[in-house]
C-alpha positions in Angstrom: -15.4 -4.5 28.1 -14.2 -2.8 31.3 -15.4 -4.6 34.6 -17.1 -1.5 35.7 -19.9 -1.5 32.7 -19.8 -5.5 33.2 -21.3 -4.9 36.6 -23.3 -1.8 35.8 -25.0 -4.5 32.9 -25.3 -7.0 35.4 -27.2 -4.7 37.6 -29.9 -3.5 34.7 -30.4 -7.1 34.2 -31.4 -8.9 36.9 -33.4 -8.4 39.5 -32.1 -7.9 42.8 -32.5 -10.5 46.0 -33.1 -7.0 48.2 -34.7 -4.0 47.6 -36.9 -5.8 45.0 -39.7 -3.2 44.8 -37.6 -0.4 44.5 -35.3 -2.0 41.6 -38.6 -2.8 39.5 -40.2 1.0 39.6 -36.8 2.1 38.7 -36.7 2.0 35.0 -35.9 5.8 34.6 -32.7 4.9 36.6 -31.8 3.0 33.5 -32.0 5.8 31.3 -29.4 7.7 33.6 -27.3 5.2 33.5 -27.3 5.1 29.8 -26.8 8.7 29.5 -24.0 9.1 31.9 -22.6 6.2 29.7 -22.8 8.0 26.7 -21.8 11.2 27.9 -19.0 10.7 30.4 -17.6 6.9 30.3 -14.6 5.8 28.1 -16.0 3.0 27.0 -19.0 3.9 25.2 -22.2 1.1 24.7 -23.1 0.5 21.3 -25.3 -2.4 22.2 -26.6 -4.4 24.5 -29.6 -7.0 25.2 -30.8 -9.0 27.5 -33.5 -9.7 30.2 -35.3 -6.1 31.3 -33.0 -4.3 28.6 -32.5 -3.7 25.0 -30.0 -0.9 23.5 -29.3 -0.6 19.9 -27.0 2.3 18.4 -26.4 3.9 14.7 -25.0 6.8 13.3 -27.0 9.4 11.8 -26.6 12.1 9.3 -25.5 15.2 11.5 -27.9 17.4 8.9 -30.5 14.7 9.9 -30.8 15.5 13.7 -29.4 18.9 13.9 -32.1 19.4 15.3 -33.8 16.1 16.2 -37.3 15.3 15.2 -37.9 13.4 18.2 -41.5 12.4 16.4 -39.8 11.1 13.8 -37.0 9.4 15.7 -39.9 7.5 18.0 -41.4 6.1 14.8 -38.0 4.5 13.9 -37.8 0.5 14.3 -33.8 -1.2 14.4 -33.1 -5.1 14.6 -30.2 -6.6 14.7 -30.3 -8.7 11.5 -30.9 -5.7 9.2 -28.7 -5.8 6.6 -27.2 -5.1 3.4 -29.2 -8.0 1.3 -29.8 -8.5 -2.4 -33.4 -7.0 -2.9 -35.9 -8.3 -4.8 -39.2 -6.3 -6.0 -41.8 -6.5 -8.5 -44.6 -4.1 -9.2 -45.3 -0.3 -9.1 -45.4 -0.1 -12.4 -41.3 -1.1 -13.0 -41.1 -4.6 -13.5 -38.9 -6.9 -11.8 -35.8 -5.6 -9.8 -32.7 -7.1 -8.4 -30.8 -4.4 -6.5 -28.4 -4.0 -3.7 -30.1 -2.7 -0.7 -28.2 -1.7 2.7 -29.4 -1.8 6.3 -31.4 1.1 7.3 -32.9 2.0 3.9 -36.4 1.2 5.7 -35.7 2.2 9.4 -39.5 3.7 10.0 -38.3 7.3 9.9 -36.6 10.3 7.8 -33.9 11.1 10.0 -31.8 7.5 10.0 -32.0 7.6 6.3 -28.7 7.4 5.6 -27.2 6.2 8.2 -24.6 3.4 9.3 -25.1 0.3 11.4 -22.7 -0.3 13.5 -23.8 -4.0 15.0 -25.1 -6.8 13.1 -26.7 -10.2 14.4 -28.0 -12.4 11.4 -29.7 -15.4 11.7 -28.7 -18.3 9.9 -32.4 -19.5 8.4 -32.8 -23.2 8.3 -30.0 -24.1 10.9 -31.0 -25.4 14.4 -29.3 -24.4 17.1 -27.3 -21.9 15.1 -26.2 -19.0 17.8 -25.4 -16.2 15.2 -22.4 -14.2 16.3 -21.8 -10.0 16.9 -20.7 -8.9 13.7 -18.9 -5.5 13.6 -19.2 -3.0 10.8 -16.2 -4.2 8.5 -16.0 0.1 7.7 -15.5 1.4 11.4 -13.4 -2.0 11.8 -11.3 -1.3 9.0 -11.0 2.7 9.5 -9.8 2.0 13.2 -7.2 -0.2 11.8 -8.5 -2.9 14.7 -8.4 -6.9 14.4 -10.6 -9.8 16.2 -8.8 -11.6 18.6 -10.5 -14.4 20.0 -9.3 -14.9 23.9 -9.7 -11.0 24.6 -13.0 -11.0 22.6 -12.2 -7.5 21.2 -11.1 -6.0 18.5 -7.6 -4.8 19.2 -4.8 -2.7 18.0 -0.8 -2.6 19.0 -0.3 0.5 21.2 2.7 2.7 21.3 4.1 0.3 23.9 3.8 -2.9 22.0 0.8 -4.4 24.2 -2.6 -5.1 22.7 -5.4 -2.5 23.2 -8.9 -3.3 23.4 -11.0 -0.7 21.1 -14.3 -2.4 20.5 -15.0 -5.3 23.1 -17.6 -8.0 22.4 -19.1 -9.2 25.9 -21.0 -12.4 26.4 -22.2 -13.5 29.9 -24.2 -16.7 29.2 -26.4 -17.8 31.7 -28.4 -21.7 31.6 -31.5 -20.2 30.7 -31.1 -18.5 27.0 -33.3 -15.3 28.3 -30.8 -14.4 31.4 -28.1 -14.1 29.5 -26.5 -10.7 28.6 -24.7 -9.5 25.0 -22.9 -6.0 24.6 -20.5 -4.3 22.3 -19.1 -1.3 23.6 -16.2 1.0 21.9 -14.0 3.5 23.4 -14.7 6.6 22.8 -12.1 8.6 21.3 -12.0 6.0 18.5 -16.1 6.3 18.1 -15.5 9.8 18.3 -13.1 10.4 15.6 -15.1 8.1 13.1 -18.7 10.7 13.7 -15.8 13.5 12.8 -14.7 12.1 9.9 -18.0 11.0 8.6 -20.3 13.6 9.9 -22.5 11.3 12.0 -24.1 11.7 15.0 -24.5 8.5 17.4 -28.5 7.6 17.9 -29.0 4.7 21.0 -32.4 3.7 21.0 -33.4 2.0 24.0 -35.9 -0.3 26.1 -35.7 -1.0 29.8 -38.5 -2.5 31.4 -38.8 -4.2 34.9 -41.4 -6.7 35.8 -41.1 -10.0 37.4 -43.0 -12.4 34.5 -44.8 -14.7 36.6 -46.6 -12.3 38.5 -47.2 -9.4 36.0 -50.8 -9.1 34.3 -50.9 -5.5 32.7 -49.9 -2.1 32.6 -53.1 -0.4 33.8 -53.1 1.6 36.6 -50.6 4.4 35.8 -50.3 6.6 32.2 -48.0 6.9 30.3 -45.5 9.9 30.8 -42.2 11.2 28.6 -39.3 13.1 29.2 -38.1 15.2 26.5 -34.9 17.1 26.2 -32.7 18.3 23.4 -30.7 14.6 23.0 -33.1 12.9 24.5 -36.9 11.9 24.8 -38.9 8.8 26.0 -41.9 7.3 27.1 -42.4 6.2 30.4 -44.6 4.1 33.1 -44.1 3.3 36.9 -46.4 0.9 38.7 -44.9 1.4 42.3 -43.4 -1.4 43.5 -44.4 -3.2 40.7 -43.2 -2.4 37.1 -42.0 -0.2 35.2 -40.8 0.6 32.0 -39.0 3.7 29.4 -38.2 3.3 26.1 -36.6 6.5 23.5 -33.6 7.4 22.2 -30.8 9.4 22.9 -28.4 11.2 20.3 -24.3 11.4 21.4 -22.5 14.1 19.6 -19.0 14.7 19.3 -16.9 18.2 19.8 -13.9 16.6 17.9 -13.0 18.2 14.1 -11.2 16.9 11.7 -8.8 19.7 11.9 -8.4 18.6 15.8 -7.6 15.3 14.6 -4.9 17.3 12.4 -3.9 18.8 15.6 -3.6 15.4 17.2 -1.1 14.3 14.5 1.1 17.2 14.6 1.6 16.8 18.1 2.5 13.0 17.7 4.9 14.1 14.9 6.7 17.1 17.0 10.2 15.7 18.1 10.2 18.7 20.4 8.5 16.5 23.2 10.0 13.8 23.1 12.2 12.9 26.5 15.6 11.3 26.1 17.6 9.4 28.8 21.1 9.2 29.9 23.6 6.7 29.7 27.5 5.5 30.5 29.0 5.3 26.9 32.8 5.2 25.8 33.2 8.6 23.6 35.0 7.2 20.8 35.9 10.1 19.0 37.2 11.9 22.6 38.7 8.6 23.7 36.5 8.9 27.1 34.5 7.1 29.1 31.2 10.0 30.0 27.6 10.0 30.5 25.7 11.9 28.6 22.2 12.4 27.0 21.2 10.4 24.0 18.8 13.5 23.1 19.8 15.1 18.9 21.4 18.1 20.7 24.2 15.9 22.9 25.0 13.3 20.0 25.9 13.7 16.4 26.6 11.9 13.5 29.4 10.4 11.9 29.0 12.9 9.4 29.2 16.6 11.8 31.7 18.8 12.6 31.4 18.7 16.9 33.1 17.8 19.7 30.1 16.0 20.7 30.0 12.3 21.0 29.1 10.3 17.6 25.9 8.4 17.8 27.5 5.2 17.2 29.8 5.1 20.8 29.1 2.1 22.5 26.9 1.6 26.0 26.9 -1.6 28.0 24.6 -3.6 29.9 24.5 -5.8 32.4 23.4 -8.8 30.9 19.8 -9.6 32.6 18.5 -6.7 30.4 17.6 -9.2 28.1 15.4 -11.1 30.6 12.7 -8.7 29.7 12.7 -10.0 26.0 13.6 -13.1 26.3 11.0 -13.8 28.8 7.8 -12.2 26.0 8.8 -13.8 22.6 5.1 -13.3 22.1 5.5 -9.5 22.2 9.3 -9.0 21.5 11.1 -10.3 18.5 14.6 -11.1 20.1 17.2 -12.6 17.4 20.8 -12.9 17.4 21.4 -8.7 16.7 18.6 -7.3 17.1 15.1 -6.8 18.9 12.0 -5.2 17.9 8.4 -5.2 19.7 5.9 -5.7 17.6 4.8 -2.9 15.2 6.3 -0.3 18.3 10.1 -0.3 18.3 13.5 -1.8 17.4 16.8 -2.1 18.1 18.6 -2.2 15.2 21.7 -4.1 16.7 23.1 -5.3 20.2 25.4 -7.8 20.7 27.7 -9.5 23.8 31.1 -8.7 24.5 33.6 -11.0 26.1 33.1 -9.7 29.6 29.5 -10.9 29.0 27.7 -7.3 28.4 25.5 -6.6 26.0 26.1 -3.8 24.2 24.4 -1.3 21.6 24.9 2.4 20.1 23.4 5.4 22.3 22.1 6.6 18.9 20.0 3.4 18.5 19.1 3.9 22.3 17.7 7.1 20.9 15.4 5.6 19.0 13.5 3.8 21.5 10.3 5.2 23.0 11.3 6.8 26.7 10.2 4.2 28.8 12.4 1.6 27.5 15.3 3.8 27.6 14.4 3.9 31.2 14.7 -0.2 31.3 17.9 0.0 29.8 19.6 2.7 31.7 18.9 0.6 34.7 20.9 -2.1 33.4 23.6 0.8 31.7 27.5 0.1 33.4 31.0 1.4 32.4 32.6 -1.0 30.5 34.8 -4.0 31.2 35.6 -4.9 28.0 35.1 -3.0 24.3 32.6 -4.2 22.5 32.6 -7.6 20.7 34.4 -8.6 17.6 32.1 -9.1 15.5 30.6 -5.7 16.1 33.8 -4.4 15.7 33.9 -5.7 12.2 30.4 -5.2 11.1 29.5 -2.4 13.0 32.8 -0.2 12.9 34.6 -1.8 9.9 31.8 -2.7 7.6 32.7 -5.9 6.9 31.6 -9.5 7.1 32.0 -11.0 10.7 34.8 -13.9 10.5 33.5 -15.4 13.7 32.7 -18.8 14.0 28.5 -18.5 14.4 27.2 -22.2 15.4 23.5 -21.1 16.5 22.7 -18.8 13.3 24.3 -21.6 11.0 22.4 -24.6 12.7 19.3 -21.9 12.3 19.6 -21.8 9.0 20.1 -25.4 8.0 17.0 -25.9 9.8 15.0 -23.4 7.8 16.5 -24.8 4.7 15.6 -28.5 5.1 11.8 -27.0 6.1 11.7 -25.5 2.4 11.9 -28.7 0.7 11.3 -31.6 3.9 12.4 -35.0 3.1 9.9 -37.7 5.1 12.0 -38.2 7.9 11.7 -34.5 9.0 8.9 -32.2 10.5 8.7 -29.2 9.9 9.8 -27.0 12.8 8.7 -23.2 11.2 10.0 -20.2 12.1 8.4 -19.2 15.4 10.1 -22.4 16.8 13.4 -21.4 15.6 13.4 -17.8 16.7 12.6 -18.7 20.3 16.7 -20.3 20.1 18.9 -17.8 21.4 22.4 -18.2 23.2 21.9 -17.6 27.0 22.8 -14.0 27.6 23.6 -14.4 31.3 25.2 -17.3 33.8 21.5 -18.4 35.0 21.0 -22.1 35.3 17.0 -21.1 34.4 18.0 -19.3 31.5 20.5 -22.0 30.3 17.9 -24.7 31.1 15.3 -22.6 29.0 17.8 -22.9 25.8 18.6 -26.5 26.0 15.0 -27.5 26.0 14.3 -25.0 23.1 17.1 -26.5 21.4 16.3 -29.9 22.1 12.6 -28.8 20.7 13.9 -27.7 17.8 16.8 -30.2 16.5 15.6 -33.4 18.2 12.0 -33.2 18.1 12.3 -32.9 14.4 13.2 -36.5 13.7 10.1 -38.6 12.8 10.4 -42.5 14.3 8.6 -43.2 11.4 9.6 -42.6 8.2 13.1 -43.6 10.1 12.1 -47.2 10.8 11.0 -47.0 7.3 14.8 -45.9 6.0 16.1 -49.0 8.2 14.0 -51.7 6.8 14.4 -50.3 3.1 18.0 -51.1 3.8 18.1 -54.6 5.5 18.2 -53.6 9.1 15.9 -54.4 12.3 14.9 -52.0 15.5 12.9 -52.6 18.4 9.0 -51.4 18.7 10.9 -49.0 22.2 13.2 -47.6 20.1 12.9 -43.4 20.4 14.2 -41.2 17.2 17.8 -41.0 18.4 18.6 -44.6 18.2 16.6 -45.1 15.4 18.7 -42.6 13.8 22.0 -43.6 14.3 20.6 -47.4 13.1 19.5 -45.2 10.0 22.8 -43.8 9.6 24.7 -47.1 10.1 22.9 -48.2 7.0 23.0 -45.4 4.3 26.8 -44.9 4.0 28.1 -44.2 7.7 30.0 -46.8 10.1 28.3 -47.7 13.2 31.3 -45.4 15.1 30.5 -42.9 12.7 26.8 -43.1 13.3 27.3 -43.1 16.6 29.7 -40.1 16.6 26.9 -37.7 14.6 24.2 -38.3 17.0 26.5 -38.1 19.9 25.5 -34.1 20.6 22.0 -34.3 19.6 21.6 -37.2 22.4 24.1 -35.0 24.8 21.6 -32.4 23.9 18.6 -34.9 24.9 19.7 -36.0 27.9 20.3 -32.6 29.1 16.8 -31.2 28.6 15.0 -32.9 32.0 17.7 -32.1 34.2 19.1 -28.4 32.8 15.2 -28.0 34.0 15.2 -29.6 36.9 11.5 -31.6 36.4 11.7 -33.1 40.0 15.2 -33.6 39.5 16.9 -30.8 41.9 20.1 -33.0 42.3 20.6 -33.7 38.7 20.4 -30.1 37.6 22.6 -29.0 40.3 25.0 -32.0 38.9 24.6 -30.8 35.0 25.2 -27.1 35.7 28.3 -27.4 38.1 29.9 -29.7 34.8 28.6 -27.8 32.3 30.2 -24.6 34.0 33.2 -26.4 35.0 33.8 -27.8 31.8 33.6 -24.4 30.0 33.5 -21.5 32.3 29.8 -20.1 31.4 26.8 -21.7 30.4 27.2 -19.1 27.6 29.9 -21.0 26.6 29.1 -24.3 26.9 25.7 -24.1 25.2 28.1 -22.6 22.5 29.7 -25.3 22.1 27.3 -28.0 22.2 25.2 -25.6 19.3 28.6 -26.0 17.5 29.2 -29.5 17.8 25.3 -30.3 17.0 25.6 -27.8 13.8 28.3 -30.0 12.5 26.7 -33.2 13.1 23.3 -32.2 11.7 24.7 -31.7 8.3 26.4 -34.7 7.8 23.2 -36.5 9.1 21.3 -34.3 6.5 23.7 -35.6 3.5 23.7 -39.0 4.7 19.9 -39.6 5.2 17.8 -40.0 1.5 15.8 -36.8 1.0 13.1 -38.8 -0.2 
């Protein structure tokens, strides 16, 4: 729920510390507030309750208030509980029945007779304490293609952009005494909007607001009852100046929207005509060039076309850091050794790193991407320094399997292979664990310090003490109670069929590895990373390459240590 109708709740709920008098003959001023709600806010109330206010809306046959019987509509009773149930009946001449019933069969009047709840609050009978929880209608729910998620308390859906949406928000704001506290649903409006077009409904709020302070009201004599009729909207209403007041009615929302508008609405998504395209440095392949160009279908072509125009598969480079972006969100992006996709929104079919240390992809997969993150990536776009990598070359341009030694997607894939069938001595590490290991794109210490601890995370934290100190007394040996998994597995080793140099050798990089972790991220240690990173680059040029290496060397040495240890 937007902070705006948060407040404006607030407001309608309790009464002020100034202006007291004022505030409690104001109940008419609730009414406005409802109907600018309904009428001009994006976020649209479909309930609320709580002290000095009660709002509860359904949908209505349009053929059932066009025009409203606002007689009729007075009569009409909701609660919150009312349900679909399994009814049971006897007498009226028919016997005993068992039949489905569903909520507003009974709602006091003609014209809701037919219509949909929206909101649902059942009670749980016979549990104490039970607080029963906002329940949505699973058929707007479902049509809107929205889920529940819990720490937004909304039900959301994945925009265009890859982020999270709220479309119907569930607001609690608890307070220590039960009959303080405030509950609303609210949905946005476009989305309530093009659920009355597509079912021929009209919204119907029906609504109480009254102001009084409780320990010092007696009655409501002294002033008569008035109403306020329109065509959308009556109620009844009383004013004790200074003193109390109350209106309670209903109000009927109606939506402009057609279906064939919502036909409209699709075309318009589907019409390649608007999209926007940006421009980036490329090598021109087929004109042996180095231009700039548009990535828009009339400045690129296929393989296939007879043009002088650039193919869609030339080659644009990157400064490395554009992968910061994705790296950085694993939540939201999927980033894996080729390719990178966000959420349900967009993806990349391939990128990869050359040897100059850019990453590069095809201007025709650049294409693809909504306009704003072409934007990102053009402000990362640089001529090349090198062509693009080998293994591209191969797959990409040739077709064919990639001959290059791949030490991060092997060790990947041992991993996920031992957690199919995991022998005792190995947790499970699952696949969002293993995704979040990637090979540092750029030179940065953080970034490097990031992958060895994921690493570490992933290979070394998968080792159970355990089971391991199990494997050594099964076979004769001893350990001490301080022993951590690395030294209990090379003891393990040293007795199931490896010498205790050869034991010592496998686990080698995984302690390398271990040992790194702290310092690579410098927890209070600002000497020792500085120390790590300078040998690290010294050693091997890049942090690229030297977490490359260790990936390779602790690939090799995991599968022997997965041969030697019993897969019981």
């Amino acid at each position: 729920m937007i902070s705006s109708l948060r407040i404006a709740l607030s407001d309608l709920a309790r009464i002020p510390n100034t202006d007291r008098p004022a505030w409690l003959e104001g109940a008419t001023a609730s009414v406005e507030f409802l109907k600018d709600n309904l009428l001009k806010d994006d976020e649209i109330l479909l309930y609320a309750s709580g002290p000095h206010f009660w709002v509860h809306s359904v949908l209505a046959p349009n053929s059932s208030v066009s025009p409203p019987d606002h007689n009729d509509l007075s009569n009409s009773h909701l609660t919150p509980d009312d349900s679909w149930c399994i009814q049971k009946s006897y007498g009226g001449g028919e016997g005993h029945r068992v039949y489905l019933e569903p909520p507003l069969s009974h709602p006091g009047c003609k014209s809701l007779v037919g219509g949909e709840k929206l909101v649902f609050i059942r009670g749980f009978e016979g549990m104490k304490s039970y607080e029963p929880p906002i329940e949505i209608s699973q058929k707007l729910v479902h049509s809107l293609g929205v889920h529940f998620v819990d720490e937004r308390s909304a039900y959301c859906r994945i925009n265009s952009k890859g982020d999270l949406e709220d479309v119907i928000c569930v607001h609690t704001d608890k307070d220590h005494d039960p009959w303080k506290s405030i509950r609303a649903v609210s949905i946005r409006r476009h989305d309530l909007a093009t659920y009355m077009a597509l079912s021929g409904m009209s919204l119907v709020a029906r609504f109480d607001f009254t102001r009084f302070v409780p320990s010092g009201f007696s009655s409501w004599d002294g002033a008569a009852e008035q109403s306020f009729e329109a065509k959308d909207l009556y109620y009844r209403y009383r004013i004790l100046p200074t003193y109390a007041s109350y209106a309670h009615g209903h109000i009927i929302l109606r939506t402009k929207l057609t279906p064939d508008d919502l036909v409209d609405e699709w075309k318009a998504e589907e019409d390649e005509t608007n999209r926007k395209y940006a421009a980036f440095k490329i090598i021109d392949r087929k004109n042996n060039a180095l231009v700039e160009t548009s990535c828009g279908p009339e400045y690129i072509v296929n393989y296939f076309t007879e043009s002088e125009l650039p193919w869609e598969i030339s080659p644009a480079f990157f400064r490395a850091e554009v992968l910061q972006r994705y790296k950085a969100d694993q939540e939201k992006y999927t980033i894996e050794d080729r390719s990178i996709s966000c959420r349900n929104s967009w993806h990349l079919k391939t990128y990869d790193i050359n040897d100059a240390g850019q990453v590069h992809t095809y201007i025709g997969y650049l294409a693809r991407l909504p306009y704003e993150e072409q934007i990102y990536w053009q402000a990362f776009n640089e001529w090349p320094k090198e062509n693009i990598s080998k293994r591209a070359h191969q797959t990409d341009i040739l077709g064919q399997f990639s001959d290059d030694d791949e030490p991060l997607g092997e060790l990947k894939a041992q991993i996920e292979r031992l957690d199919q069938t995991p022998p005792t001595w190995w947790q499970i590490r699952g696949r969002p664990l293993i995704e979040k290991v990637l090979y540092p794109a750029t030179d940065s210490a953080d970034e490097w310090g990031n992958e060895v601890l994921a690493l570490d995370h992933m290979i070394v934290e998968g080792f159970l003490p355990k089971p391991l100190r199990e494997i050594i007394k099964a076979n004769g040996g001893s350990f001490e109670k301080d022993w951590g998994s690395l030294k209990l597995l090379e003891t393990a080793l040293s007795l199931t069929g490896r010498t205790a140099e050869e034991a010592r050798d496998l686990v080698s990089p995984l302690r390398e590895l271990h040992l790194l972790r702290n310092p690579a991220k410098a927890h209070g240690d600002t000497s020792g990373r500085v120390a790590v990173v300078a040998a690290a680059r010294k050693a091997h040029g890049t942090l690229r390459n030297h977490f490359r290496d260790l990936a390779g060397r602790t690939r090799s040495a995991f599968k022997q240590i997965v041969l030697t240890l019993p897969n019981a």
